[in-house]
C-alpha positions in Angstrom: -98.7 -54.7 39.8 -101.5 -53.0 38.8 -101.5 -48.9 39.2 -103.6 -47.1 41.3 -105.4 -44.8 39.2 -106.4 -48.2 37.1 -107.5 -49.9 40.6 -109.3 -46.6 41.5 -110.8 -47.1 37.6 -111.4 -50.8 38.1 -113.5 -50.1 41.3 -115.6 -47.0 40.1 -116.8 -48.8 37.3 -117.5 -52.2 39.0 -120.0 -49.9 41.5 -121.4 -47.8 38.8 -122.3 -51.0 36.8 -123.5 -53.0 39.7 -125.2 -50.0 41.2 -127.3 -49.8 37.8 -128.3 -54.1 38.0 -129.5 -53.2 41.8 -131.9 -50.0 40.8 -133.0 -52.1 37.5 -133.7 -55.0 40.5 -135.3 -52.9 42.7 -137.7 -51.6 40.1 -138.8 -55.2 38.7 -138.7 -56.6 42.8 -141.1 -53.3 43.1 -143.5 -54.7 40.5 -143.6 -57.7 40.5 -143.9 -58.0 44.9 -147.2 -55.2 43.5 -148.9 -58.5 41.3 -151.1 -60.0 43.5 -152.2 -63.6 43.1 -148.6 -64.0 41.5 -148.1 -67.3 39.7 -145.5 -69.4 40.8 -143.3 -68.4 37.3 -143.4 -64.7 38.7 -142.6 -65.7 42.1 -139.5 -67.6 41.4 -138.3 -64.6 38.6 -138.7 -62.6 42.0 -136.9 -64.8 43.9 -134.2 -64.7 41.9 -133.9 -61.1 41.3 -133.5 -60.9 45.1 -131.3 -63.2 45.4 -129.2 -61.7 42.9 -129.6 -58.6 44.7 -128.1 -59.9 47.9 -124.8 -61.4 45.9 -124.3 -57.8 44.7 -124.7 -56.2 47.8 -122.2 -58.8 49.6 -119.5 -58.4 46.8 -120.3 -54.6 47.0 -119.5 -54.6 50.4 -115.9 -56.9 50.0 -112.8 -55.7 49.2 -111.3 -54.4 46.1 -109.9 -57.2 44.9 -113.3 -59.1 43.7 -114.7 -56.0 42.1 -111.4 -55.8 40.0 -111.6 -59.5 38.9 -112.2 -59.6 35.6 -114.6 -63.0 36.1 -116.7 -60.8 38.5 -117.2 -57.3 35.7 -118.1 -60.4 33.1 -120.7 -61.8 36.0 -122.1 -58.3 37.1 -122.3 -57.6 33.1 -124.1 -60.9 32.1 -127.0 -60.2 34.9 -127.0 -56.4 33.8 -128.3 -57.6 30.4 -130.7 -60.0 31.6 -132.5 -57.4 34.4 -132.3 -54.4 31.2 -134.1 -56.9 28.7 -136.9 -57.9 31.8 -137.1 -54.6 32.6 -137.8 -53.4 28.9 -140.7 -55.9 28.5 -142.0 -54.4 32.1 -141.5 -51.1 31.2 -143.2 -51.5 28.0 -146.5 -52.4 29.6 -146.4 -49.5 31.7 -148.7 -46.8 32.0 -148.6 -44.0 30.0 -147.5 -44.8 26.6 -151.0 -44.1 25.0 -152.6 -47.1 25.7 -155.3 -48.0 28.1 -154.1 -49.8 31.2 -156.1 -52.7 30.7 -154.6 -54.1 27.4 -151.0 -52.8 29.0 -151.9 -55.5 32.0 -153.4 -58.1 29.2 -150.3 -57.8 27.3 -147.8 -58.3 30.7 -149.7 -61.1 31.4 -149.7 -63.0 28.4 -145.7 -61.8 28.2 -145.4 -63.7 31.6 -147.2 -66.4 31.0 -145.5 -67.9 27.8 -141.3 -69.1 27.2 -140.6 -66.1 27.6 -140.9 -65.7 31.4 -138.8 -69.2 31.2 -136.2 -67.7 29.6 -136.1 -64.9 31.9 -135.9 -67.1 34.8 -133.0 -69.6 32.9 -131.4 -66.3 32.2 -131.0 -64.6 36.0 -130.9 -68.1 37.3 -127.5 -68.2 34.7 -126.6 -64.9 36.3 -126.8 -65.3 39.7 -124.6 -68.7 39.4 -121.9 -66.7 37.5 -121.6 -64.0 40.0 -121.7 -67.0 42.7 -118.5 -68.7 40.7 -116.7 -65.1 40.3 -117.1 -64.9 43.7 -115.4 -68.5 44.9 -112.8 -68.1 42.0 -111.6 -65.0 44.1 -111.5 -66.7 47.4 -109.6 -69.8 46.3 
């Protein structure tokens, strides 16, 4: 049985990790809801940044037990490195880093509109379906 303090330790750092996926969500949901005439590639990375969203919120809100699950920290870790490297290329085309805002926007725009966006959606898509497994394992 495990102890506690490791259960107590098993938790905190399950929230703190999935706690930093949902702001690094938020802030690419933010952005990319801001791109008007989306095309259907940025629309569908959206859609599944929110959908991701909603599976952390939901195991959030369980019990301890999936948090702990070592499947689940694996999951919540996988989508963490996919929403850091998207938000990297986003955040590099941001304001403010001493170029002029319409090459920034030229530059996100030809980012989104080659393999790389792909990849980024195949990537979440990956994510989301490991949390979504994590999450069954546990109830089984």
């Amino acid at each position: 049985m495990a102890e506690p303090s490791s259960v107590a330790g098993g938790v905190v750092s399950f929230i703190g990790l999935s706690g930093q996926v949902l702001q690094g969500i938020k802030f690419l949901h933010g952005f990319l809801s801001d791109i008007k005439d989306a095309p259907e590639d940025v629309k569908t990375l959206n859609a599944e940044l929110k959908l991701i969203d909603t599976i952390l919120e939901e195991v959030q809100r369980q019990d301890n037990d999936i948090q702990q699950c070592p499947s689940m920290l694996e999951a919540v870790n996988y989508c963490k490195s996919w929403v850091d490297k998207l938000e990297d290329l986003v955040r590099a085309c941001e304001p403010g880093n001493g170029k002029k805002m319409a090459r920034l926007w030229g530059q996100l725009g030809i980012a989104l509109r080659t393999k790389k966006l792909t990849k980024y959606i195949n990537g979440l898509e990956r994510a989301k379906s490991l949390l979504l497994q994590a999450r069954v394992d546990l109830s089984r």
